[in-house]
C-alpha positions as a printed Julia matrix, in Angstrom:
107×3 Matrix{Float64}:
  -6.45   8.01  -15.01
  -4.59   6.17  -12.26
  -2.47   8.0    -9.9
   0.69   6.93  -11.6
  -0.23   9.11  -14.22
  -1.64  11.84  -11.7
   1.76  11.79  -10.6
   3.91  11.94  -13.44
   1.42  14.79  -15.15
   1.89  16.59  -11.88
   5.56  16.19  -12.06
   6.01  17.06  -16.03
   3.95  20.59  -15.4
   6.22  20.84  -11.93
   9.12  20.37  -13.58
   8.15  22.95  -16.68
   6.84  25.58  -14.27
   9.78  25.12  -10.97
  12.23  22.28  -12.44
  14.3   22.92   -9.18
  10.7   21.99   -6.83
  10.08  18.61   -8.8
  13.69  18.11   -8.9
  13.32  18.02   -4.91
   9.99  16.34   -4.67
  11.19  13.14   -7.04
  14.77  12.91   -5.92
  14.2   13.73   -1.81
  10.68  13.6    -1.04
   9.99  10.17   -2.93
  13.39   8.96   -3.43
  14.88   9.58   -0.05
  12.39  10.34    2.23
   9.37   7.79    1.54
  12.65   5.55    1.03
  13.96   5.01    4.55
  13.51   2.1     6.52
  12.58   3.09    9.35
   8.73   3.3     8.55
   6.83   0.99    6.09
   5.06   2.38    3.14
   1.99   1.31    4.4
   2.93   3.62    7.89
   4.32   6.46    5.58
   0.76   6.71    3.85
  -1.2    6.44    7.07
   0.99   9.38    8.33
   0.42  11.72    5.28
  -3.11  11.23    4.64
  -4.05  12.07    8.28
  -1.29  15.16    8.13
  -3.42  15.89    4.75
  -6.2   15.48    6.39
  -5.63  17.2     9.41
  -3.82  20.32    7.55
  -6.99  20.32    5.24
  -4.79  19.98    2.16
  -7.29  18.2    -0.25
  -5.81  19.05   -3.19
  -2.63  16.23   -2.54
  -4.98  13.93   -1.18
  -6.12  11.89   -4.16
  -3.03  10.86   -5.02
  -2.03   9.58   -1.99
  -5.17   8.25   -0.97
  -4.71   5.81   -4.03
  -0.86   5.91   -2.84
  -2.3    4.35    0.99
  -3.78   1.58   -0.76
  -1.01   0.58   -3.4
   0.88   0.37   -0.16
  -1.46  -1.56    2.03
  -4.44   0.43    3.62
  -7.84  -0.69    3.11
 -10.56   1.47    2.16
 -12.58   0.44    5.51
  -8.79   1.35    7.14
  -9.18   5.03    5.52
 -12.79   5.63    6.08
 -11.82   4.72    9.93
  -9.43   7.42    9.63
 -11.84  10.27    7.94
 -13.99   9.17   10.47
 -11.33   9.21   13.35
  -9.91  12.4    12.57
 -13.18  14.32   12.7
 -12.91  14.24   16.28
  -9.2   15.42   16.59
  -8.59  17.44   13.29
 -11.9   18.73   12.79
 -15.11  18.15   11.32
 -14.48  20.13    8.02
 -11.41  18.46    7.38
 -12.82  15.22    7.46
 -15.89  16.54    5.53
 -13.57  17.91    2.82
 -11.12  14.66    3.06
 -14.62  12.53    2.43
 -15.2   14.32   -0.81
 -12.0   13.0    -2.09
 -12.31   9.35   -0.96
 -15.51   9.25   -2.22
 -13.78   9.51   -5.72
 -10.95   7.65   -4.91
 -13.89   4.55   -4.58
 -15.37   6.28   -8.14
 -12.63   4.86   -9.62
């Protein structure tokens, strides 16, 4: 399953479950917000994975580790990042985060 369908499966039960939420996400979040021009997508993704990261919200970060590199960041890019981030968001949360990019390179 890519993470276009991830996505759009997470969308459908958002929008059966909170239509206003997935409303929101599609229309502001990725239609507005990831939108602008005054970061890149490639910048955008680097941003949220390491907020992800950092936050410890795993569950979101399979999608948009596979989002990071649609838009331009290498694998050896993220793993500098789990690796970076260990030292500033924590050791868990790059522990955790490494779980997910290991199947994000599964794939």
């Amino acid at each position: 399953m890519d993470s276009n369908t991830s996505q759009t499966l997470t969308l459908d039960a958002m929008a059966r479950l909170t239509p206003k939420f997935a409303e929101v996400t599609e229309q502001v979040l990725f239609g507005d917000i990831w939108q602008r021009p005054g970061l890149s997508p490639r910048d955008r993704s680097l941003i949220t994975v390491a907020a992800l990261i950092a936050l410890n919200r795993s569950e979101q970060l399979p999608f948009h580790l596979s989002l990071a590199v649609k838009n331009g960041v290498t694998q050896a890019g993220l793993s500098e990042m789990i690796t970076h981030l260990a030292f500033y968001a924590g050791w868990p949360a790059a522990a955790s985060a490494l779980t997910r990019f290991a199947s994000l390179n599964d794939q």
